[in-house]
C-alpha positions in Angstrom: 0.0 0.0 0.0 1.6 3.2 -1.1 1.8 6.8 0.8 -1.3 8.1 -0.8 -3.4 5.0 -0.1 -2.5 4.7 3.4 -3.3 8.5 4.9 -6.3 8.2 2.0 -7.7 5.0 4.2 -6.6 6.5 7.6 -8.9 9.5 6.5 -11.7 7.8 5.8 -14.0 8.4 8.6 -13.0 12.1 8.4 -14.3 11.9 4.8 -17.0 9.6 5.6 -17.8 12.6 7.9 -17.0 16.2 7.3 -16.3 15.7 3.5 -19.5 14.4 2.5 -21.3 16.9 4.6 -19.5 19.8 3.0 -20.5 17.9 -0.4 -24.0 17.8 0.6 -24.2 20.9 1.8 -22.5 22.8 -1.7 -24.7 20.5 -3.7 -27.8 21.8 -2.0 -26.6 25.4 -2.6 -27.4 26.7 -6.7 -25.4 30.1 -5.4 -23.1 31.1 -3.1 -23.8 33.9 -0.3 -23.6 34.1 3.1 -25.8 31.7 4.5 -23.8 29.2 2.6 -20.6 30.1 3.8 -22.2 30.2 7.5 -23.4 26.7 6.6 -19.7 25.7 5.9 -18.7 27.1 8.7 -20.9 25.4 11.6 -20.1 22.4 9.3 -16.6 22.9 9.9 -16.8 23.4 13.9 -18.8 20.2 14.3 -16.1 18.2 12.5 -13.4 19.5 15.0 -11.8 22.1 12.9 -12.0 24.6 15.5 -14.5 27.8 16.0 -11.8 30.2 15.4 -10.2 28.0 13.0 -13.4 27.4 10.8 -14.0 31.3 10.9 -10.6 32.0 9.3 -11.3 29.4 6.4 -14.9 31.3 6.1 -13.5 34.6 6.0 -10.6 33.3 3.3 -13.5 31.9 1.1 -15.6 34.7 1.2 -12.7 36.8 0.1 -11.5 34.8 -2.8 -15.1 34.1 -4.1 -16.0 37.5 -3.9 -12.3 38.9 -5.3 -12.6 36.2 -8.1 -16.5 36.7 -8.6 -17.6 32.9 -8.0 -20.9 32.8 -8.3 -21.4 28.3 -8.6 -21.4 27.0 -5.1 -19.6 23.6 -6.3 -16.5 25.8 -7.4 -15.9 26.3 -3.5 -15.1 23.1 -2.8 -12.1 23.8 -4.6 -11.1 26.8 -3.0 -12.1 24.8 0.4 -9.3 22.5 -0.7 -6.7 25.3 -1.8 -7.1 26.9 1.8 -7.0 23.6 3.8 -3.8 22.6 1.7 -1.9 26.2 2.7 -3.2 26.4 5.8 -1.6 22.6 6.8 1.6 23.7 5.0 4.4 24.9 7.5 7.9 23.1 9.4 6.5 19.6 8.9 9.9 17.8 8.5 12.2 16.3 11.6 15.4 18.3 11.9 17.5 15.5 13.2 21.3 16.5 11.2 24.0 16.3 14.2 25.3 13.0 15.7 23.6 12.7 18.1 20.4 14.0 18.3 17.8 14.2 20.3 14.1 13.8 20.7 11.9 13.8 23.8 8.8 12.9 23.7 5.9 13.9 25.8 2.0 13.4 25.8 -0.5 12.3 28.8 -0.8 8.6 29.4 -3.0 6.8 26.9 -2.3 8.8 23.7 -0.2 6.6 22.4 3.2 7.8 23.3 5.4 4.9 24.0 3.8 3.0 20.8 4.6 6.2 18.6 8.1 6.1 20.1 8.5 2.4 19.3 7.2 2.8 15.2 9.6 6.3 14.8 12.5 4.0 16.6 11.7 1.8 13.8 11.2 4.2 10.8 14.9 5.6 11.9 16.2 2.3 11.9 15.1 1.6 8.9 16.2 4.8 7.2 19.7 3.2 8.2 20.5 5.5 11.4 21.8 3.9 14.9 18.9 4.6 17.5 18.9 4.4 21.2 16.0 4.6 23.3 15.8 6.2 26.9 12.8 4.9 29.0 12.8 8.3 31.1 9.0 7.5 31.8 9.7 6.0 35.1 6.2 6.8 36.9 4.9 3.7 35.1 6.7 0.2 35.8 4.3 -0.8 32.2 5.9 2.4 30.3 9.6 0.8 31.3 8.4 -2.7 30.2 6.6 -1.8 26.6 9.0 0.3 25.6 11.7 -2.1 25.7 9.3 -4.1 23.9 9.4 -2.1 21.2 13.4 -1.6 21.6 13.4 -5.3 20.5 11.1 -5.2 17.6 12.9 -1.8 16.1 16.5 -3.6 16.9 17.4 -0.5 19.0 19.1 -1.0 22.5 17.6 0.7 25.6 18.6 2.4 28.4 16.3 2.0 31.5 16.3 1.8 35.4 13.8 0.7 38.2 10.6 1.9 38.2 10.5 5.1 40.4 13.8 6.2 39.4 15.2 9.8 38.6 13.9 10.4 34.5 16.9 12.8 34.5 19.2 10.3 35.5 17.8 8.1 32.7 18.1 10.5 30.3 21.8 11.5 31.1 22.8 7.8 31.1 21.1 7.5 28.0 22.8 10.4 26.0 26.5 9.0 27.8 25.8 5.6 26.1 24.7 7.5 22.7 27.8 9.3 22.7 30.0 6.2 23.9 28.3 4.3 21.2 28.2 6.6 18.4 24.1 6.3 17.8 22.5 9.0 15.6 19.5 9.2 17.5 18.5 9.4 21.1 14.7 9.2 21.8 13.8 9.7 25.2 10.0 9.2 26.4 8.8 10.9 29.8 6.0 11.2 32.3 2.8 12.0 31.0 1.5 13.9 34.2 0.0 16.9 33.3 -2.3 17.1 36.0 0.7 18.5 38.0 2.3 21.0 35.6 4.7 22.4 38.2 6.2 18.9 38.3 6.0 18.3 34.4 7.7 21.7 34.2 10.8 21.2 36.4 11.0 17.5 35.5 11.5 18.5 31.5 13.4 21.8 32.5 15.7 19.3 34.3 15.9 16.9 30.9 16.6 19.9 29.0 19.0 20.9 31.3 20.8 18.1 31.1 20.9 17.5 27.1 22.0 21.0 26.8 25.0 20.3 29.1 25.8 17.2 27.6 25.0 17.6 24.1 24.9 21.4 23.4 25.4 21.4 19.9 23.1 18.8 18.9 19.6 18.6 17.1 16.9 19.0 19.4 13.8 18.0 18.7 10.3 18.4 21.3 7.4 16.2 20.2 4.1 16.1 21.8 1.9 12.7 20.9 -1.5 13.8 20.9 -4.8 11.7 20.3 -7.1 12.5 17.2 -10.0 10.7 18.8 -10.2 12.8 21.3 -10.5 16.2 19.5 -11.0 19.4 20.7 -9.6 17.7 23.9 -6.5 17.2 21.9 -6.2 20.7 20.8 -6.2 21.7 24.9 -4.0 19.3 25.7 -1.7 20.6 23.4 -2.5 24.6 24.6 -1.8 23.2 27.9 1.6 21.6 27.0 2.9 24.5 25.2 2.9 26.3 27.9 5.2 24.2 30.0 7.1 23.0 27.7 9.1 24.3 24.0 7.0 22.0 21.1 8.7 21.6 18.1 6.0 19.1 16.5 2.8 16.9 17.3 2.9 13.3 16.6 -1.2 12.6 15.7 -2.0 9.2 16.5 -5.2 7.1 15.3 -6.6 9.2 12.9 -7.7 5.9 11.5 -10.2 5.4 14.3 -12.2 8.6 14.3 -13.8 11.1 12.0 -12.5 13.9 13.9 -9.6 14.4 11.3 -10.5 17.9 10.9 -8.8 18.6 14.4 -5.2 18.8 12.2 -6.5 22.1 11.2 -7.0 23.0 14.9 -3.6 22.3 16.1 -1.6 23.6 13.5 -3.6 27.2 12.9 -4.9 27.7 16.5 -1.4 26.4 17.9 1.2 27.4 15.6 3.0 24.1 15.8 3.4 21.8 12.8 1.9 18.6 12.6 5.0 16.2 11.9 3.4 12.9 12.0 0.2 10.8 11.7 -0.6 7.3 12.6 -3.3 6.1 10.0 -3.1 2.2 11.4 -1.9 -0.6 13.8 1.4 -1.6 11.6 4.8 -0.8 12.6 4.9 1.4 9.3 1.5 3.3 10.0 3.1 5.7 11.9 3.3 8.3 8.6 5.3 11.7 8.2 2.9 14.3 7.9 2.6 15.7 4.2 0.0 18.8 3.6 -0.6 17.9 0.4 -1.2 14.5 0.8 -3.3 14.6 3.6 -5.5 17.2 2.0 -5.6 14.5 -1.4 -6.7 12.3 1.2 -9.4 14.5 2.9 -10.9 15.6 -0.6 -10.2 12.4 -2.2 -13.6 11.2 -4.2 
């Protein structure tokens, strides 16, 4: 199954969904004018896109339909697609260059976190580079164990301790051995305790800390794993983590399982941080680097 195929299956719900309501909804317009573009936009709301989102697409419409004198409603599913695709668009690729780098991952329990570690573990190793995995999430004896599951299914080694151990220690042990053993890649995974954000906040203040002292020239890379199911929850979450902690990317998993879809939208124009990768299914290659233009194909797809 190629690229296309896969995010164009993982989307289908979200089609299923919001797509063929838009469809419905431009098909039962002859003309367009405003009550049709405040159709699309409570449309756009209930499929997770976000109210202040939605109302920026709207007013983008509305602009270009009146600048470029549209008068057929079915024409603005077109546009619809043109500002969904430059809307997405934005820092979507890993920037992983220096030997080592580094990426910590964070998200609340449940998300998916560990398993999205374990498939990018994976993806890296097959892309050739030397990973090494740091099980820093030492509030959960289970986090310790299924990590290292997933150590031994990517063939990556692991550096863990006992459950209720220091996650700074862990983490400085783990960028030693990288630089010992000349890995490209360290991915560490952490606490998801957000219920405490003082803690979460000097616990990854202390991780960042420590990389920057040991590693200060290297790559950084901060990814939050959030879950699409959930939807506007996911969007809080993420408001919520971005302001204890410096995002560089969200990691959007089971998009496959829900028709919330639209919440990409959310994240990346309410949030200002790029979407860098989906996971559209189960499989240790499910776990997809996030493409704009592919995932709007995949949205719009017929």
């Amino acid at each position: 199954m190629g690229l296309f195929s896969k995010i164009g299956e993982g989307l289908r719900k979200t089609r299923g969904s919001l797509m063929n309501s838009v469809n419905s909804m431009l098909k039962a317009f002859g003309k367009v004018d405003d009550e049709l573009f405040d159709e699309l936009e409570e449309i756009l709301v209930a499929g997770d896109v976000g109210i202040n989102t939605s109302g920026r697409i709207c007013a983008e419409l509305r602009r270009r339909a009146k600048e470029e004198n549209i008068k057929d409603a079915e024409q603005i599913r077109e546009l619809l697609k043109e500002t969904v695709a430059e809307m997405l668009r934005g820092d979507n690729a890993l920037h992983l260059s220096t030997k080592p780098s580094v990426v910590l991952v964070i998200g609340v329990n449940g998300v998916g976190k560990t398993t999205s570690i374990g498939k990018l573990a994976a993806r890296m190793k097959a892309e050739g580079k030397t990973v090494l995995l740091g099980a820093a999430d030492t509030f959960r004896a289970a986090a310790i164990d299924q990590l290292a599951i997933w150590a031994d299914r990517a063939g990556c080694d692991i550096i863990k301790h006992g459950p209720g151990a220091d996650p700074t220690a862990v983490v400085f042990d783990t960028l030693s051995a990288a630089k010992a053993r000349g890995a490209d890649v360290v991915i560490c995974d952490t606490a998801g305790r957000l219920h405490n954000k003082k803690n979460l906040m000097d616990e990854l203040a202390k991780m960042h800390r420590i990389i920057d002292r040991e590693l200060p020239d290297a790559d950084k890379e901060t990814l939050l794993v959030l879950d699409a199911t959930t939807g506007q929850n996911a969007v809080n979450q993420a408001r919520e983590f971005k302001q204890v902690a410096d995002i560089s990317g969200i990691v959007l998993t089971k998009l496959d399982g829900t028709a919330r879809g639209g919440v990409v939208l959310a994240i990346q124009e309410d949030l200002k941080v790029p979407v860098k990768f989906i996971g559209v299914g189960e499989g240790v290659d499910d776990l997809q680097p996030f493409d704009p233009d592919e995932f709007t194909a995949g949205l719009f797809a017929e």
